[in-house]
N, C-alpha and C positions, 0 to 999 in steps of 0.2 A: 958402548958406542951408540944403543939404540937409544939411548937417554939423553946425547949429549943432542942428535938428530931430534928430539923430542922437545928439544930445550929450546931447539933453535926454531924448530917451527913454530910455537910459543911466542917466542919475542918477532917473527915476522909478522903477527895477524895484527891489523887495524883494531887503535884503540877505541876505547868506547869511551861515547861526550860522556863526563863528566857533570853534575848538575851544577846549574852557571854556566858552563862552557859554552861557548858560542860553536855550534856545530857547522858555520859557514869557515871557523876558522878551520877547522879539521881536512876543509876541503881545498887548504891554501895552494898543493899542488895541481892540478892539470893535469889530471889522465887523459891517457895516451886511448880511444875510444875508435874503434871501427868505424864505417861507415852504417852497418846493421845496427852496431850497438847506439849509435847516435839517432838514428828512423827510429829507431824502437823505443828511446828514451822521448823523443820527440813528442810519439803518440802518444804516449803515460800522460806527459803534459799538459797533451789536449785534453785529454780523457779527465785529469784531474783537476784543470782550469771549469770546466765544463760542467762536473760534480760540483765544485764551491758555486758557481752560480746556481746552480739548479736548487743546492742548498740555502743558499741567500733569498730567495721567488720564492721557498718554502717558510721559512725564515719569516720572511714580508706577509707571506697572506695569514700565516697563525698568528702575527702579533695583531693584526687588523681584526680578526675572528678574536681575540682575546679583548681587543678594546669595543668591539660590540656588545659582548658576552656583558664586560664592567659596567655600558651605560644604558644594556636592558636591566640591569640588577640595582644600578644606582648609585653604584660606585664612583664615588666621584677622585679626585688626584687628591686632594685636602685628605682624603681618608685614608688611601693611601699611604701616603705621606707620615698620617698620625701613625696607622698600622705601624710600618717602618719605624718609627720612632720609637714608636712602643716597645717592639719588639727586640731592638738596638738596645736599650738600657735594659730589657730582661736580660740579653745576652751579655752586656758590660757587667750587671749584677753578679751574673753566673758564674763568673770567672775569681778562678785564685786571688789573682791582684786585688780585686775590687775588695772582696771582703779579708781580705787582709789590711787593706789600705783602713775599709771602713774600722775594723777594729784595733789597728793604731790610733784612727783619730780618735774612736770612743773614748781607750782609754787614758791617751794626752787631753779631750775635755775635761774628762774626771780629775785627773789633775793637777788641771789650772782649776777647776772649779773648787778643789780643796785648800790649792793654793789661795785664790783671792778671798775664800773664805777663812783663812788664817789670818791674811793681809785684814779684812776688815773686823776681824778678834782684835789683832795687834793696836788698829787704828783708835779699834773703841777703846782699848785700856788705856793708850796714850790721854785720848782726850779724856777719860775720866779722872787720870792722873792730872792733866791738866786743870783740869774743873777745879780738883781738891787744891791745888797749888796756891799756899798762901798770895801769890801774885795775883791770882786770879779772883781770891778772894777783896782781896784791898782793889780789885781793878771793878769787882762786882759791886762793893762796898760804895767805891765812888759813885760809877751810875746809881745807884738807888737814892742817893744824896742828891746829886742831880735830880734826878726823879722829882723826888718829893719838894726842891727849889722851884720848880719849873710847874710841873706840874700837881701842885699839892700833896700834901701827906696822905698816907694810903698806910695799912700797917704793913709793916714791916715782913721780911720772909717768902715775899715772893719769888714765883719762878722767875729767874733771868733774862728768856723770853718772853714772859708780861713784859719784866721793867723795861728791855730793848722797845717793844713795841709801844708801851705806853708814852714813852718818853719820845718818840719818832711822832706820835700822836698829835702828843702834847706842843711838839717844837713845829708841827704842818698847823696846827691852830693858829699860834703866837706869831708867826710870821704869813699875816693877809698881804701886808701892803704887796703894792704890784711891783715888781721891779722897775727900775728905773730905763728912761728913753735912751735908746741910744742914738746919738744922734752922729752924722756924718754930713764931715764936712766937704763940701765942692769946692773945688784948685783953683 
């Protein structure tokens, strides 16, 4: 019986806010309040309104005393500012995330750096295979024939890039004349 009395007084007490809880909702009924108990609540209020101002005048003349303090020392807001900033990316650095993060990207650099470093192995054997490709040859062949048509015989065996360029040379020489007028006709 003293237990079940026990139980019961247990689930009568005011629960306790909750964090998040809005503790004005807790207060959604209206007690039923004396005429003492309301004077007395009354005071607390002044009493308490009257603390946060006194607190706020105190509040107000240390941050005043604090910005004097900054512009006898030479503190300027810019520095400030940097300070802050500074200190904000220590503290992002500091954290789990961060160098987690940074050591995912590390080693996804690594790689793609491996990868495009394959990619451009793959690219050069292509073109070397290219290069060797009897097509390439007969397309080489031709230019150099060219070449030596245009602009004279050279021996033979050159790099590919001489004959492209010699030949590009040769063919900005041979054509001075100026291009022709264009002329436009009026309606």
């Amino acid at each position: 019986m003293w237990l079940f009395i026990a139980l019961l007084c247990l689930l009568k007490t005011e629960p306790v806010a909750e964090e998040g809880e809005d503790a004005v909702a807790m207060l959604s009924a209206p007690e039923t309040l004396t005429e003492e108990e309301q004077e007395e609540l009354r005071r607390e209020l002044t009493k308490v309104e009257e603390e946060i101002q006194t607190l706020s005048q105190v509040l107000a003349a240390k941050e005043k005393h604090l910005a004097e303090i900054k512009r006898k020392l030479g503190i300027t807001s810019l520095q400030e500012f940097k300070q802050n900033i500074a200190k904000g990316w220590q503290d992002v650095t500091a954290t789990n995330a961060y160098k987690k993060t940074s050591e995912t990207l590390s080693q996804a650099g690594q790689k793609a750096s491996a990868a495009f470093s394959s990619v451009g192995s793959v690219i050069t054997k292509k073109l070397e295979d290219v290069k060797n490709s009897p097509t390439f040859k007969s397309f080489e062949e031709k230019v150099e024939n060219l070449k030596s048509k245009v602009g004279g015989a050279k021996p033979a065996g050159g790099d590919f890039g001489e004959v492209l360029n010699s030949t590009a040379n040769a063919t900005s020489t041979t054509t001075t004349e100026p291009p022709p007028e264009q002329t436009t006709e009026s309606p």
